[in-house]
C-alpha positions as CSV (number, residue, x, y, z in Angstrom):
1,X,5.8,10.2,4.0
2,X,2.6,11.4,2.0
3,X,-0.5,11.0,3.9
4,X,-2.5,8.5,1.6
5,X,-5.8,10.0,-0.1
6,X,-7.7,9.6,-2.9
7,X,-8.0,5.4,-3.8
8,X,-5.1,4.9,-1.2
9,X,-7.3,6.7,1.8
10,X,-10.6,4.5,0.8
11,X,-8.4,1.4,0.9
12,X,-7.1,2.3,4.3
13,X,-10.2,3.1,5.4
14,X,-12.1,-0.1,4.3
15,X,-9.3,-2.2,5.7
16,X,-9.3,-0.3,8.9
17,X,-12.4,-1.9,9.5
18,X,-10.1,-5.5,9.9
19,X,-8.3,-4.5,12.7
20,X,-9.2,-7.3,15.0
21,X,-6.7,-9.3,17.0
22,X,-6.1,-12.8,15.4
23,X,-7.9,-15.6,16.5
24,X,-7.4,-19.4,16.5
25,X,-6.9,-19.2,12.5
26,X,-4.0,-20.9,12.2
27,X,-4.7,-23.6,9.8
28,X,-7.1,-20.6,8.0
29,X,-4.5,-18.6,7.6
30,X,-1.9,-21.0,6.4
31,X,-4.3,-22.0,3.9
32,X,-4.8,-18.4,2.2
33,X,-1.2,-18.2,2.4
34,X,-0.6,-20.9,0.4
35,X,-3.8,-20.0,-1.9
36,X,-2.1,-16.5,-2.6
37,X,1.5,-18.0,-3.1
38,X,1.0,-16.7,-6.6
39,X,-0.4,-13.5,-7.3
40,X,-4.2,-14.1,-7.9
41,X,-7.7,-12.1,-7.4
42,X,-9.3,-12.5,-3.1
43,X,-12.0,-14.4,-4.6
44,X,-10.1,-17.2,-6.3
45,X,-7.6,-17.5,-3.5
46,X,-10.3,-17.9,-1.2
47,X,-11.9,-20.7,-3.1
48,X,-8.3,-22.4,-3.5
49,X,-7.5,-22.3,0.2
50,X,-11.2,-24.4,1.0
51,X,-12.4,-21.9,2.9
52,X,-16.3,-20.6,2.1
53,X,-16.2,-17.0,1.0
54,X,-17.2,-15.2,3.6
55,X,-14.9,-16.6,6.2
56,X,-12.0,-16.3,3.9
57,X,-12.8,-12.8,2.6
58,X,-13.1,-11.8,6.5
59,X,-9.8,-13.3,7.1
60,X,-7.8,-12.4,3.7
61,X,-9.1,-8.3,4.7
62,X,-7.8,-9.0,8.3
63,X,-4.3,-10.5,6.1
64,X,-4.4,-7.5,4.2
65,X,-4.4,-5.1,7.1
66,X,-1.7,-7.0,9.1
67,X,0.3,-7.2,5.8
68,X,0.2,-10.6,6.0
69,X,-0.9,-10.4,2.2
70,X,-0.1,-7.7,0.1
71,X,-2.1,-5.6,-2.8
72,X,-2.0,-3.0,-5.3
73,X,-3.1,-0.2,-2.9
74,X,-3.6,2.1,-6.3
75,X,-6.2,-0.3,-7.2
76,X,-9.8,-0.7,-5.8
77,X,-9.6,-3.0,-3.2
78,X,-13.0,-5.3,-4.3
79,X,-13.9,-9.1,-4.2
80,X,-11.5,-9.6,-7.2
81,X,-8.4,-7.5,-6.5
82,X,-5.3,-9.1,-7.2
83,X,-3.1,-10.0,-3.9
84,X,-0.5,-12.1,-2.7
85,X,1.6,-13.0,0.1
86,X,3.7,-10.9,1.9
């Protein structure tokens, strides 16, 4: 396999920054789940699941990372990007 670079190697990086152990999310994380059932931009599924923004955006990076939610990862990973779940 390729070692990622470029786009793909900044992604990585940023999200490299998530790898923290879970913590007592559950209902959290069941809630972005559901929120990013559907395709739809980090943002918007954070606002669907209840959660305020910075919690959510915490957690759905620390999703992202575990590949709990998936993305584009040829695509900047911002605010908005587009992800759903795994």
């Amino acid at each position: 396999m390729d070692e990622p670079s470029g786009l793909r190697e900044r992604n990585l990086a940023w999200l490299s920054g998530y790898r923290l152990p879970p913590g007592a999310e559950d209902g959290q994380v069941w809630a972005l789940l559901e929120a990013f059932r559907e395709p739809t931009g980090l943002r918007a599924g954070v606002a669907a699941s209840g959660l305020d923004e910075l919690t959510g955006l915490d957690l759905a990076y620390r999703m992202l990372w575990q590949r709990r939610l998936l993305f584009d990862d040829c695509q900047p990973l911002l605010p908005d990007a587009v992800a759903w779940t795994a």
